[in-house]
C-alpha positions in Angstrom: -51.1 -194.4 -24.4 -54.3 -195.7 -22.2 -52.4 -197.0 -19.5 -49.9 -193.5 -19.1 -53.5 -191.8 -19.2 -54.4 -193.7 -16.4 -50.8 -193.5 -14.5 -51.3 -190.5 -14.8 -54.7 -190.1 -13.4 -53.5 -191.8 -10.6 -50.9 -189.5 -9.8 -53.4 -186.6 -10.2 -55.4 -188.4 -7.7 -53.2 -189.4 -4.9 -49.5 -188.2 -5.6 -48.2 -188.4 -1.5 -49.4 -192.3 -1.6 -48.8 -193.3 -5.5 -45.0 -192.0 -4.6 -45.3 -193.5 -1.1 -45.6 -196.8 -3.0 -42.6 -196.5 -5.2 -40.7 -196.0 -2.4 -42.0 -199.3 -1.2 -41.0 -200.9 -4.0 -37.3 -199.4 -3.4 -37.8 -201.4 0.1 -38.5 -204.4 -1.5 -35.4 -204.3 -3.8 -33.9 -203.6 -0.6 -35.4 -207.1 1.2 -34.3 -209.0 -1.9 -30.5 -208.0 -1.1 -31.0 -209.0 2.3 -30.9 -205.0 3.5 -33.0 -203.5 6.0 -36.3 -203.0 3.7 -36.3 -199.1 3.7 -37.0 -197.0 0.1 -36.8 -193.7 -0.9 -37.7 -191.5 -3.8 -37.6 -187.8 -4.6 -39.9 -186.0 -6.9 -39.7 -182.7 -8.8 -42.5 -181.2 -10.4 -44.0 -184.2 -10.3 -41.6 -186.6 -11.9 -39.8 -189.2 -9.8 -35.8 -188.0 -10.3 -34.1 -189.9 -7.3 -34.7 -193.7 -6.3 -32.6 -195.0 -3.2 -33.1 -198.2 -0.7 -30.7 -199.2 1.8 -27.5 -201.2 0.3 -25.8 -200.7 4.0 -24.6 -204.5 3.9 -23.6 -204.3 0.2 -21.8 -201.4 0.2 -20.2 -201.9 4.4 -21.3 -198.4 4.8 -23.4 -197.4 7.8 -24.3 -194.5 5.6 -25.6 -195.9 2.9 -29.3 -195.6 3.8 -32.0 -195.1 1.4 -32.4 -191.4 2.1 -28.4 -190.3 1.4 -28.5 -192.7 -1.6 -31.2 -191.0 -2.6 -29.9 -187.5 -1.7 -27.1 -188.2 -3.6 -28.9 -188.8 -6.8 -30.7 -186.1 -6.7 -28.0 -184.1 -6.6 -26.0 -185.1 -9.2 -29.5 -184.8 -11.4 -29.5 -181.5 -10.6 -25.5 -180.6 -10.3 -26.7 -178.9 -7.2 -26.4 -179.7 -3.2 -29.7 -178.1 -3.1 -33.0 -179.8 -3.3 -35.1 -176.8 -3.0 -38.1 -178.0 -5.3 -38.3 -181.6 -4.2 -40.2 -183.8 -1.7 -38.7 -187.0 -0.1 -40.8 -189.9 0.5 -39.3 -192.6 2.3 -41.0 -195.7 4.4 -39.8 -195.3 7.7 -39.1 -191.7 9.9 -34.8 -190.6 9.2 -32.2 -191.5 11.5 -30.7 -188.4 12.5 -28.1 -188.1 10.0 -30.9 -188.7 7.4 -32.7 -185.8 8.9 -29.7 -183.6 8.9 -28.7 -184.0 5.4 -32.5 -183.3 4.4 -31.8 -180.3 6.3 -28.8 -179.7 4.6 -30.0 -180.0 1.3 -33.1 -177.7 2.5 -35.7 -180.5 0.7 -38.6 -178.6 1.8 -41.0 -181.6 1.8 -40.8 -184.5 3.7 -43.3 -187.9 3.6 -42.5 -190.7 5.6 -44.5 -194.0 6.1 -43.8 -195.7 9.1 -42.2 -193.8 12.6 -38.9 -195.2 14.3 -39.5 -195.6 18.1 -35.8 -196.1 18.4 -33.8 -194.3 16.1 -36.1 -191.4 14.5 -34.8 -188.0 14.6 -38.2 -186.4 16.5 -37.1 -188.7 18.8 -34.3 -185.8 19.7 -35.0 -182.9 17.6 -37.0 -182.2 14.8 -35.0 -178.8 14.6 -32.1 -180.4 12.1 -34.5 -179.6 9.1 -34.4 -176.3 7.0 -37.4 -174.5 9.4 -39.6 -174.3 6.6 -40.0 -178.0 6.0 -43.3 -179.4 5.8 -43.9 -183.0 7.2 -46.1 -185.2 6.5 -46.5 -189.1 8.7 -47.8 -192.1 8.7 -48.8 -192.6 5.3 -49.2 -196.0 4.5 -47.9 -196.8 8.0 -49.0 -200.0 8.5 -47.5 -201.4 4.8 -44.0 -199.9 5.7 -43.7 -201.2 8.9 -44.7 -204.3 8.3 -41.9 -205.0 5.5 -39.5 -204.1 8.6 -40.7 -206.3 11.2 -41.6 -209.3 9.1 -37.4 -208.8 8.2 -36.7 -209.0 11.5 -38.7 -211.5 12.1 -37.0 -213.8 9.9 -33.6 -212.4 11.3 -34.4 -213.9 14.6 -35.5 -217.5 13.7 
């Protein structure tokens, strides 16, 4: 009972970073499997309801990022292609087809940790999602983006 009290404190406190962090964790599961460390999670009414992290090599599907996983879940929780009452929070900026299928399931909240210089969808146009999304960056920047280039990193050697 103490410790949900103070979970939930927590949340109360800092919701954008305290789900920020569960997404890391999804990129984590995601560096264990040898996948590009990127996590995702989508929360309604303040309850976690989707979990995704990128399973790209696993599945030999270049479209089986965190975000679509994710997606995905969330709309089979909800029997719905609409995520209308949700926010996404996922470590690095979307790819483009990421950022289109938010658009297309009109999540109206977007929280991302660390931008993509080289294949982030403001790179080209941040008009594929529903106009009336909010979006929020660089929250915990600097812990998301170092997951990603310590995995390269190691890639290289």
């Amino acid at each position: 009972m103490f410790i949900c009290c103070i979970v939930n404190e927590i949340k109360n406190i800092l919701p954008d970073e305290y789900y920020m962090r569960e997404a890391l964790k999804e990129a984590v599961y995601a560096l264990e499997k040898d996948e590009v460390p990127i996590g995702a999670v989508i929360v309604s009414l303040g309850k976690i309801i989707a979990r995704g992290h990128n399973q790209v090599e696993l599945l030999k599907d270049v479209t089986a990022h965190a975000e679509m996983i994710a997606i995905t879940s969330a709309a089979n929780h909800f029997g719905s292609k609409y995520l209308t009452d949700c926010t996404l929070y996922v470590t690095l900026e979307p790819c483009m087809m990421c950022a289109t299928a938010i658009g297309w399931a009109q999540i109206p909240r977007l929280v991302y940790g660390a931008g993509d210089k080289k294949k982030g969808f403001t790179l080209i146009s941040k008009k594929v999602l529903h106009p009336k999304c909010e979006v929020v960056n660089g929250l915990l920047s600097d812990e998301c983006s170092q997951l990603i280039k310590e995995f390269f990193r190691k890639k290289r050697k």
